[in-house]
PDB file of N, H, CA, C and O in Angstrom:
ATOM      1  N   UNK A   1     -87.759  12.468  84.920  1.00  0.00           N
ATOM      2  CA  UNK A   1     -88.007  11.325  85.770  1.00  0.00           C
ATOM      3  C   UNK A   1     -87.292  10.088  85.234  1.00  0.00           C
ATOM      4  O   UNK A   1     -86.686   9.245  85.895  1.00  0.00           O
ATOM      5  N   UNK A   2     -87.442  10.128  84.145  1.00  0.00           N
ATOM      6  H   UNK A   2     -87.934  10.813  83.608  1.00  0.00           H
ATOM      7  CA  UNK A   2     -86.498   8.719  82.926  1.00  0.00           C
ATOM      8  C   UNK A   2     -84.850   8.712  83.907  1.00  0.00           C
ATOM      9  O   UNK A   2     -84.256   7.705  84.292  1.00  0.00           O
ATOM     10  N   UNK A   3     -84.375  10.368  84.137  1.00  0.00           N
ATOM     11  H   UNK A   3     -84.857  11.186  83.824  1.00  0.00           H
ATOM     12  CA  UNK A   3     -82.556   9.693  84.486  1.00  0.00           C
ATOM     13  C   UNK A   3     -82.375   9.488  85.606  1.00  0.00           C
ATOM     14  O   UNK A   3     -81.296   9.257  86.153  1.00  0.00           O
ATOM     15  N   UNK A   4     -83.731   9.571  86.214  1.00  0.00           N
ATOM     16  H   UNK A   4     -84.607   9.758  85.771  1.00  0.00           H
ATOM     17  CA  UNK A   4     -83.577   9.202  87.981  1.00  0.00           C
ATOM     18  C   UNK A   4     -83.621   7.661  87.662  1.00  0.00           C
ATOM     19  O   UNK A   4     -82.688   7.233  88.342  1.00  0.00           O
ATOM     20  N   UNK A   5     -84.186   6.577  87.003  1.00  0.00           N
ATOM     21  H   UNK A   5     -84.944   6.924  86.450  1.00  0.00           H
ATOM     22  CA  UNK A   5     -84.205   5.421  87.214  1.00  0.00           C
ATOM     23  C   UNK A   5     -83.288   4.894  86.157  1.00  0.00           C
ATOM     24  O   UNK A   5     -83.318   3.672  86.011  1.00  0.00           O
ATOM     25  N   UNK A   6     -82.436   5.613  85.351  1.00  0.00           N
ATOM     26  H   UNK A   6     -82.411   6.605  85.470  1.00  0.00           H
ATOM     27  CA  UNK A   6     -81.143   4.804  84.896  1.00  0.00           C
ATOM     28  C   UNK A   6     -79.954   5.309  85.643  1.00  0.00           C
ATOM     29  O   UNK A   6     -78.942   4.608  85.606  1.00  0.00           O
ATOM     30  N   UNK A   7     -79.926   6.660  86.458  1.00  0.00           N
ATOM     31  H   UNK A   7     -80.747   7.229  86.488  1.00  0.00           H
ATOM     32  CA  UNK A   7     -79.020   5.632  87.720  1.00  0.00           C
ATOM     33  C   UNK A   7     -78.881   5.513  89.228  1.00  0.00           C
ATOM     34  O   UNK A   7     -78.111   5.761  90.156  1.00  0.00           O
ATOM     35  N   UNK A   8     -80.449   4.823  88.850  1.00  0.00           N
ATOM     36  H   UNK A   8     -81.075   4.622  88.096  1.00  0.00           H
ATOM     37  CA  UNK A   8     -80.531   4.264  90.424  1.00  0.00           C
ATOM     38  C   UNK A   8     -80.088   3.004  90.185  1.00  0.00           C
ATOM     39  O   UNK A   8     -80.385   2.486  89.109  1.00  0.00           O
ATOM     40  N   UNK A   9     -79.002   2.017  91.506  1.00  0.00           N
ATOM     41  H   UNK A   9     -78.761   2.438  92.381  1.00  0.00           H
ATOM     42  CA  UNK A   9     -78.300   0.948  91.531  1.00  0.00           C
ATOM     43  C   UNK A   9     -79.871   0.154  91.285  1.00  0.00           C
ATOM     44  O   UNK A   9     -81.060   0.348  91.538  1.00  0.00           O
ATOM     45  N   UNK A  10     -78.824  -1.037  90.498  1.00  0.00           N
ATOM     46  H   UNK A  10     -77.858  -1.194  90.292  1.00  0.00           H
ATOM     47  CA  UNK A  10     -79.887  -2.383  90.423  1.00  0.00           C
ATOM     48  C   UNK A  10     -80.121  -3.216  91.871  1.00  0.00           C
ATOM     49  O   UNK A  10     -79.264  -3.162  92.753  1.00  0.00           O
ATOM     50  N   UNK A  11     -80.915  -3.711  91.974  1.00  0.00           N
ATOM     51  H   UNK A  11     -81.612  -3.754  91.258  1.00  0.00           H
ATOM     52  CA  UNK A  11     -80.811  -4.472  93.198  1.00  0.00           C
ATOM     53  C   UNK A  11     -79.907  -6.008  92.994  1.00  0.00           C
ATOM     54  O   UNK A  11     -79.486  -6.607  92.005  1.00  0.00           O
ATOM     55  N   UNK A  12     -79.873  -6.243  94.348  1.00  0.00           N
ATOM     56  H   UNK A  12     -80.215  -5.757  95.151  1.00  0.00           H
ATOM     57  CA  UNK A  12     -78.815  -7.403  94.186  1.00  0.00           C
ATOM     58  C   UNK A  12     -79.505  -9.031  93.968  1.00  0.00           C
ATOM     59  O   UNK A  12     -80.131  -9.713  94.778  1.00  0.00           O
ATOM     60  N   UNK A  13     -79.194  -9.263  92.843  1.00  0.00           N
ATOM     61  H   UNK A  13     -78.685  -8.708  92.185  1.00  0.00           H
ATOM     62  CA  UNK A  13     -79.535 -10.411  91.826  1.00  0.00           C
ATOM     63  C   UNK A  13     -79.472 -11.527  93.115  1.00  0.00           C
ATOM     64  O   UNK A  13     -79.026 -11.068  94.166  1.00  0.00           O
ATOM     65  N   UNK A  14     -79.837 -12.788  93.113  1.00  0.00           N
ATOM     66  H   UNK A  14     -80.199 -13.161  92.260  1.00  0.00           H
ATOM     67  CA  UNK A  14     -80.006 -14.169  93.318  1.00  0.00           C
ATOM     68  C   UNK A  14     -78.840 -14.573  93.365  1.00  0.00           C
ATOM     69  O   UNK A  14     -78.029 -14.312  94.254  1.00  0.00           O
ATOM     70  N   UNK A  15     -78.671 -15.223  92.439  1.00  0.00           N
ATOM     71  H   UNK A  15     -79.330 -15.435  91.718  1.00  0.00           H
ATOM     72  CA  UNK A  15     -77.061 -15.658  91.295  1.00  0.00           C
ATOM     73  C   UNK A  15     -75.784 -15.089  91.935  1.00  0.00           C
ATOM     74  O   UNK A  15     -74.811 -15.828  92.089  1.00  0.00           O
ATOM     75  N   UNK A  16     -75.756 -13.831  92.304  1.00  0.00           N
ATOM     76  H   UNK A  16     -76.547 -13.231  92.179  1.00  0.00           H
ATOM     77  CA  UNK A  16     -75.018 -13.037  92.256  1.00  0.00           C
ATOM     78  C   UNK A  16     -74.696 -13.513  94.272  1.00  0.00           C
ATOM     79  O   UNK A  16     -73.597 -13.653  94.810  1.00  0.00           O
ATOM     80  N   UNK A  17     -75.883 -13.630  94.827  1.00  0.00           N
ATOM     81  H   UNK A  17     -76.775 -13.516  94.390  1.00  0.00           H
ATOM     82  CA  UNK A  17     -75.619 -13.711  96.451  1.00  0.00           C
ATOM     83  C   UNK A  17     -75.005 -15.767  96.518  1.00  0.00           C
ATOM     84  O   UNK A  17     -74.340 -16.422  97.321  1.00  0.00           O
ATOM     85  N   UNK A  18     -75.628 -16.043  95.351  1.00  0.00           N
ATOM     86  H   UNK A  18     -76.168 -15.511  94.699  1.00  0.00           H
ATOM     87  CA  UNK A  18     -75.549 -17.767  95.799  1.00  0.00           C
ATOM     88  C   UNK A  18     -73.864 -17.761  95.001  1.00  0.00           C
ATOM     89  O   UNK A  18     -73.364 -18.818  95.385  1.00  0.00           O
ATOM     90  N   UNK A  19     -73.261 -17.334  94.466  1.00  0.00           N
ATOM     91  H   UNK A  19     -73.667 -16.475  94.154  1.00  0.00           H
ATOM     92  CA  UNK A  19     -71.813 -16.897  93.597  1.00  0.00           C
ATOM     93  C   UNK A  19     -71.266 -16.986  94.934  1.00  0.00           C
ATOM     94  O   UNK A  19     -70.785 -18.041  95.345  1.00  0.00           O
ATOM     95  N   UNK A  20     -71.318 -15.827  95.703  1.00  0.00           N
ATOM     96  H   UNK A  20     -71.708 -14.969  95.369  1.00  0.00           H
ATOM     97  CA  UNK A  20     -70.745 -15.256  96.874  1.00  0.00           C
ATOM     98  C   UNK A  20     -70.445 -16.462  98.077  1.00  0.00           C
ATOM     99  O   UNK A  20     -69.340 -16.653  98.586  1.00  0.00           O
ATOM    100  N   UNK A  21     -71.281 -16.970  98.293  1.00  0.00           N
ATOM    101  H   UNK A  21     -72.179 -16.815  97.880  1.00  0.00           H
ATOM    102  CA  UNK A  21     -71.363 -18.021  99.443  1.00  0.00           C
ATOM    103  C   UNK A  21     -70.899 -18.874  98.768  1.00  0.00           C
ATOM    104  O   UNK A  21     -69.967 -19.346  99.418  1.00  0.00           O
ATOM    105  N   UNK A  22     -71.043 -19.705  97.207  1.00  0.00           N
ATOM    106  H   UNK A  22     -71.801 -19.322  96.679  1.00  0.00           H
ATOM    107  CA  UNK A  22     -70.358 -21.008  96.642  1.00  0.00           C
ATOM    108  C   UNK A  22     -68.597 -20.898  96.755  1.00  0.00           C
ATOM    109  O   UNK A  22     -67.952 -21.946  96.762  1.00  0.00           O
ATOM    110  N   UNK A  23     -68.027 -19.812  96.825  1.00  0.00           N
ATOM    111  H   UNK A  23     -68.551 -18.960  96.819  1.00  0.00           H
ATOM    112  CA  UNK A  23     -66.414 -19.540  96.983  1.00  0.00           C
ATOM    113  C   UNK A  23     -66.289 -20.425  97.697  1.00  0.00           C
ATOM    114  O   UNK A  23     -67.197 -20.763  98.456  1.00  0.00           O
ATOM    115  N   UNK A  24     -64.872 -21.170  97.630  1.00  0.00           N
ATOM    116  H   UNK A  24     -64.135 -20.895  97.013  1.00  0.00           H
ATOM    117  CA  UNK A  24     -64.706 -21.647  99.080  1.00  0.00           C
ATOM    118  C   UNK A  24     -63.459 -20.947  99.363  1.00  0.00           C
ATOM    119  O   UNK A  24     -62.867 -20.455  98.402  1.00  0.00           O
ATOM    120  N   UNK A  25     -63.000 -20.833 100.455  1.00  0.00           N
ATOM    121  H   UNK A  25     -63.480 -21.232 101.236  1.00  0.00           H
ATOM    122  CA  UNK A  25     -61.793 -20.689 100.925  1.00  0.00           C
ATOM    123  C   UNK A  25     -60.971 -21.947 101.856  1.00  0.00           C
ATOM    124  O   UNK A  25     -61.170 -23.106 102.219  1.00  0.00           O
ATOM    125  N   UNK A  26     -60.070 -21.016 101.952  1.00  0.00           N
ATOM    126  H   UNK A  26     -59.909 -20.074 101.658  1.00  0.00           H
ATOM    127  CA  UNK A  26     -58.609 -22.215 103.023  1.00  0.00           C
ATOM    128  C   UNK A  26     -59.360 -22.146 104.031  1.00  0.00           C
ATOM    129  O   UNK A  26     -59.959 -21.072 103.970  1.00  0.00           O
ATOM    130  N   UNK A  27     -59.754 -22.931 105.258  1.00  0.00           N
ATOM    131  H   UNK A  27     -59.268 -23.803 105.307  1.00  0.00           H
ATOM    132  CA  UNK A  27     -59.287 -22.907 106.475  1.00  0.00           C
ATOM    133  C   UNK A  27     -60.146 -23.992 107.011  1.00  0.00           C
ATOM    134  O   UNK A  27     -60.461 -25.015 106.403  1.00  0.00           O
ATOM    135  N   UNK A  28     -60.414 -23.733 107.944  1.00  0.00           N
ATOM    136  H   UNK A  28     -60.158 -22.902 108.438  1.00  0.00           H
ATOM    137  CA  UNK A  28     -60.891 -25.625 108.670  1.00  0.00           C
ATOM    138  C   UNK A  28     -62.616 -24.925 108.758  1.00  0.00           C
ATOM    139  O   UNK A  28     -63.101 -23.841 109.081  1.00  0.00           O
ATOM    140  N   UNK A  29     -63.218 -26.464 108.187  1.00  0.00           N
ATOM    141  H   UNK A  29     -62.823 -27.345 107.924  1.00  0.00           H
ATOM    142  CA  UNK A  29     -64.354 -26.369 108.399  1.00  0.00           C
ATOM    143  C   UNK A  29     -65.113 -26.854 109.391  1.00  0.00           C
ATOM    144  O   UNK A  29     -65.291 -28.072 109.363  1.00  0.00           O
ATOM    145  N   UNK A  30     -65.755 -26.070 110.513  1.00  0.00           N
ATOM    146  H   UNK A  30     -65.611 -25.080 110.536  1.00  0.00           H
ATOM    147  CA  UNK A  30     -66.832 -26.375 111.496  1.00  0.00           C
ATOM    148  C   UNK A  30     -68.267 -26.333 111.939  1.00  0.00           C
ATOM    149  O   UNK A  30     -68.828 -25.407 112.525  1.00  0.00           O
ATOM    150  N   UNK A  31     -68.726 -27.388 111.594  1.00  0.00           N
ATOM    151  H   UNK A  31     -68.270 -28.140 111.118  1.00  0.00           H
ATOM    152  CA  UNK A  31     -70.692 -27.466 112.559  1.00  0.00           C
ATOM    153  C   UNK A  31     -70.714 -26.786 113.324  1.00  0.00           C
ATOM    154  O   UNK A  31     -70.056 -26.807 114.365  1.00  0.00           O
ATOM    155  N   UNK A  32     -71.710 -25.799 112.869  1.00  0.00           N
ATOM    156  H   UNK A  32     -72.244 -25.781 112.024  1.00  0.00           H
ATOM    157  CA  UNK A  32     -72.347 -24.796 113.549  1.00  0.00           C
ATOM    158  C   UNK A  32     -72.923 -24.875 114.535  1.00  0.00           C
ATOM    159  O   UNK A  32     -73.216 -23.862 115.170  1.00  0.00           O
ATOM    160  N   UNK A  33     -73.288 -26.254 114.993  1.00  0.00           N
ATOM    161  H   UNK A  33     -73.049 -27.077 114.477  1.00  0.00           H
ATOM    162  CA  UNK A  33     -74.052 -27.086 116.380  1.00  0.00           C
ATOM    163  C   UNK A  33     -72.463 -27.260 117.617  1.00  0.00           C
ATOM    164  O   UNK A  33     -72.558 -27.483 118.824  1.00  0.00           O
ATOM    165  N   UNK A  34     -70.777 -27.022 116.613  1.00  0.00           N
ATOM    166  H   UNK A  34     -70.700 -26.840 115.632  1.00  0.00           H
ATOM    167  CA  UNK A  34     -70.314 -27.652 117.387  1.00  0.00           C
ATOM    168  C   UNK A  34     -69.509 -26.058 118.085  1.00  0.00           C
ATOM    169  O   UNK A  34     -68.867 -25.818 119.107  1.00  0.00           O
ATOM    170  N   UNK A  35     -70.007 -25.175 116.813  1.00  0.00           N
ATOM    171  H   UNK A  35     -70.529 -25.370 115.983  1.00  0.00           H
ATOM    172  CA  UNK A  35     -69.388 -23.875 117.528  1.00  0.00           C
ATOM    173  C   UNK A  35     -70.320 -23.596 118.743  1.00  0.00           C
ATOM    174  O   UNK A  35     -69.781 -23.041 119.701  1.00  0.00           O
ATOM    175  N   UNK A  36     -71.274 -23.816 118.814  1.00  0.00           N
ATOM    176  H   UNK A  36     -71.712 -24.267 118.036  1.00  0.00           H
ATOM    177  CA  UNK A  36     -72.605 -23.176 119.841  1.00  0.00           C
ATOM    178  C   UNK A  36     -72.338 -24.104 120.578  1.00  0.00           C
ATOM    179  O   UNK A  36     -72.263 -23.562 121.680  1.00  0.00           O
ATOM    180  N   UNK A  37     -72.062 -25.580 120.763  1.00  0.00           N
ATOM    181  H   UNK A  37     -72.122 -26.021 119.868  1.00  0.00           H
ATOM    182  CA  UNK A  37     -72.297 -26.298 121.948  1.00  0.00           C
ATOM    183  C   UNK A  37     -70.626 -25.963 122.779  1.00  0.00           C
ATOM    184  O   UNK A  37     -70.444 -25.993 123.996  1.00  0.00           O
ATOM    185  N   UNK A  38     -70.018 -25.788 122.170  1.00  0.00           N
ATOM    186  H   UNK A  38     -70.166 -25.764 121.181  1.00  0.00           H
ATOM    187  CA  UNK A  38     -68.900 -25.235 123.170  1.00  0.00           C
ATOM    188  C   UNK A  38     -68.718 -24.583 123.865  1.00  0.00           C
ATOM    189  O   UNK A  38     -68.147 -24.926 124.900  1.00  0.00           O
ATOM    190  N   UNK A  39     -69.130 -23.266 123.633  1.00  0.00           N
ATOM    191  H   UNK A  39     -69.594 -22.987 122.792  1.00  0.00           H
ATOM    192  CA  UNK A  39     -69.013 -22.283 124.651  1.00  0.00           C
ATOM    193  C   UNK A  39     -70.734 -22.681 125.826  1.00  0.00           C
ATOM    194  O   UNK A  39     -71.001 -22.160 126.909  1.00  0.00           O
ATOM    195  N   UNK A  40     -71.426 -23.563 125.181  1.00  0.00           N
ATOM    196  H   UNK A  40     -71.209 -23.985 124.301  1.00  0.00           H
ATOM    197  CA  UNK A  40     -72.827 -23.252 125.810  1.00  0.00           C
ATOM    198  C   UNK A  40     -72.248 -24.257 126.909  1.00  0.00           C
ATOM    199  O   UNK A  40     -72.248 -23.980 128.108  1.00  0.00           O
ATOM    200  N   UNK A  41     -71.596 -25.831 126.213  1.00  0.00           N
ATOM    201  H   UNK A  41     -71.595 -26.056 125.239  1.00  0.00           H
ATOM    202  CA  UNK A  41     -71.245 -26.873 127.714  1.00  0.00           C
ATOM    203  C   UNK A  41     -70.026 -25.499 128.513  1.00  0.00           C
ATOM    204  O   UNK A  41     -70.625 -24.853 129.373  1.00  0.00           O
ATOM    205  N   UNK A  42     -69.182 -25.249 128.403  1.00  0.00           N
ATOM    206  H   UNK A  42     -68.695 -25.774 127.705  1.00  0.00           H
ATOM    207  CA  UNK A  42     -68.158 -23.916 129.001  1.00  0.00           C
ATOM    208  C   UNK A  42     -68.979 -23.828 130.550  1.00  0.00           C
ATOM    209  O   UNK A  42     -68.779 -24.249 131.689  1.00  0.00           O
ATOM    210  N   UNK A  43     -70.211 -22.862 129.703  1.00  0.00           N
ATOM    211  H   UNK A  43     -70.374 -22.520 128.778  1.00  0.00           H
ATOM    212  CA  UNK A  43     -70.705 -22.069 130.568  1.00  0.00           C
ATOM    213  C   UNK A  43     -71.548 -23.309 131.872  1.00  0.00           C
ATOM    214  O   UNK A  43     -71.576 -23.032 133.072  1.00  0.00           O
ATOM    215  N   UNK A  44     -72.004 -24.291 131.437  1.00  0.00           N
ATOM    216  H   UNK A  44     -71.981 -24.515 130.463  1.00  0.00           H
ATOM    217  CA  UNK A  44     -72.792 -25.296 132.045  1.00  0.00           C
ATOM    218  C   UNK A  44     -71.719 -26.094 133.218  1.00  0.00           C
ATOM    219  O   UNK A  44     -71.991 -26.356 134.390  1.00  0.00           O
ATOM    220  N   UNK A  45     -70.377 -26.384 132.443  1.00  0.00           N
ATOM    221  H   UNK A  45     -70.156 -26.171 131.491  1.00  0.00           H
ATOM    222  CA  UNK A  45     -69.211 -26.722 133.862  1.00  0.00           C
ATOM    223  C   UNK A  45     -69.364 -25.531 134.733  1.00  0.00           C
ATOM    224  O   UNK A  45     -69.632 -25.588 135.933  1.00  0.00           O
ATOM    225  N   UNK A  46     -69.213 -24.670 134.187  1.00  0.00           N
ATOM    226  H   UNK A  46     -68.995 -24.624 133.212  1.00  0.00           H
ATOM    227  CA  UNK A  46     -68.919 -23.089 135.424  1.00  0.00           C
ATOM    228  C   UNK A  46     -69.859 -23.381 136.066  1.00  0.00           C
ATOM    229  O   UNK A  46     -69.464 -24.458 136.511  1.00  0.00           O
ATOM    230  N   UNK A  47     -70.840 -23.241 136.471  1.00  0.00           N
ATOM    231  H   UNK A  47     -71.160 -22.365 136.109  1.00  0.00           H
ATOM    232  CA  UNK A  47     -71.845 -23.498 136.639  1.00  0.00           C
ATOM    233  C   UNK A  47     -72.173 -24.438 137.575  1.00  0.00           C
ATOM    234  O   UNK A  47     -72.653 -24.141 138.670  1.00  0.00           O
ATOM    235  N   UNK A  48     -71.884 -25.848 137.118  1.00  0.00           N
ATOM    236  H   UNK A  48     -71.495 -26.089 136.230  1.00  0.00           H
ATOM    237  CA  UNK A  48     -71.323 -27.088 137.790  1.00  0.00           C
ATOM    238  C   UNK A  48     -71.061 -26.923 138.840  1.00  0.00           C
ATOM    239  O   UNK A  48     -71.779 -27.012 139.836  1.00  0.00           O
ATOM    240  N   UNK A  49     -69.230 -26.473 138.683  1.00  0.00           N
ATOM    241  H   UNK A  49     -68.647 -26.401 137.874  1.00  0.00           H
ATOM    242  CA  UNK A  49     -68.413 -26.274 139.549  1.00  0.00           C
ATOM    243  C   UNK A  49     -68.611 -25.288 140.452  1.00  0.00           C
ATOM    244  O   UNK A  49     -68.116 -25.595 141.536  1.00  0.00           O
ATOM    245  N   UNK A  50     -69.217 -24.057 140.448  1.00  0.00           N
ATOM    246  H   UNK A  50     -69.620 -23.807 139.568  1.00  0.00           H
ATOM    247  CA  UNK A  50     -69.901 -23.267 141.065  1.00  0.00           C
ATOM    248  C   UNK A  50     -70.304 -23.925 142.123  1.00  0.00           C
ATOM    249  O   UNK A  50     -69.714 -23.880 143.203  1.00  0.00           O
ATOM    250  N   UNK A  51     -71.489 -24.681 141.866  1.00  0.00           N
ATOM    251  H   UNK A  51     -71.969 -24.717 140.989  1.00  0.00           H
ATOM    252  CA  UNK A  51     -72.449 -25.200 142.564  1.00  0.00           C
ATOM    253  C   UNK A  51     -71.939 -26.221 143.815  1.00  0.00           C
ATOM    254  O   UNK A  51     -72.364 -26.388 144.958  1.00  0.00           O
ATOM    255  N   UNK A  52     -71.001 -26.730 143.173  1.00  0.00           N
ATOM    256  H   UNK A  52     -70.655 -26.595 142.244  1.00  0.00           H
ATOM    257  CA  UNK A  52     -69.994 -27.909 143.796  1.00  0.00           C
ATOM    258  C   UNK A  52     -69.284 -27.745 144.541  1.00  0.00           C
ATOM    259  O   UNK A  52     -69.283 -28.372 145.601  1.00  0.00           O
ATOM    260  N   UNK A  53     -68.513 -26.919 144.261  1.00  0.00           N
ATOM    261  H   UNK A  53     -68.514 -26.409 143.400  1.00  0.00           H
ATOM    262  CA  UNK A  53     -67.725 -26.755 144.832  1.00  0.00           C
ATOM    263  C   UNK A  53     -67.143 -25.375 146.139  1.00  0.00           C
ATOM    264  O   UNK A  53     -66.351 -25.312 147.079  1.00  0.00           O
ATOM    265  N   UNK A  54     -68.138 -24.450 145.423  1.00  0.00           N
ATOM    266  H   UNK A  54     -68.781 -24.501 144.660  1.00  0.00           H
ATOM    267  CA  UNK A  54     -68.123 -23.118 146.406  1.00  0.00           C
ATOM    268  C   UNK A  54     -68.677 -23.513 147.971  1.00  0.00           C
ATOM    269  O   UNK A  54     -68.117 -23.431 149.064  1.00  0.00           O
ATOM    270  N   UNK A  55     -69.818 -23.904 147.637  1.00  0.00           N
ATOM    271  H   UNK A  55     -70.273 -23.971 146.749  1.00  0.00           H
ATOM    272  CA  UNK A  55     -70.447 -24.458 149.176  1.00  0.00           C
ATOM    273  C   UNK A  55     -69.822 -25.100 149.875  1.00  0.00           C
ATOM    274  O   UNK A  55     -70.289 -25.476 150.951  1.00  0.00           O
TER     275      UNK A  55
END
């Protein structure tokens, strides 16, 4: 029973997940309020214009 639990994987540490996310990389940074409100106003013109203009 002892070599079943030296090699079962460790679980994944704290440290180890907050490491992961502190990286930064290249590329452009965007608000997460501004990714969601874009496509959400999108859909709200369609919509609009739908209304407006089909009739």
């Amino acid at each position: 029973m002892s070599s079943k639990k030296k090699g079962a994987p460790l679980p994944a540490s704290s440290a180890g997940l907050l490491r992961f996310f502190e990286d930064d990389t290249k590329g452009y940074r965007l608000d997460p309020k501004i990714v969601v409100s874009i496509p959400v106003g999108l859909i709200v013109l369609s919509w609009a214009l739908d209304l407006l203009l089909i009739k």
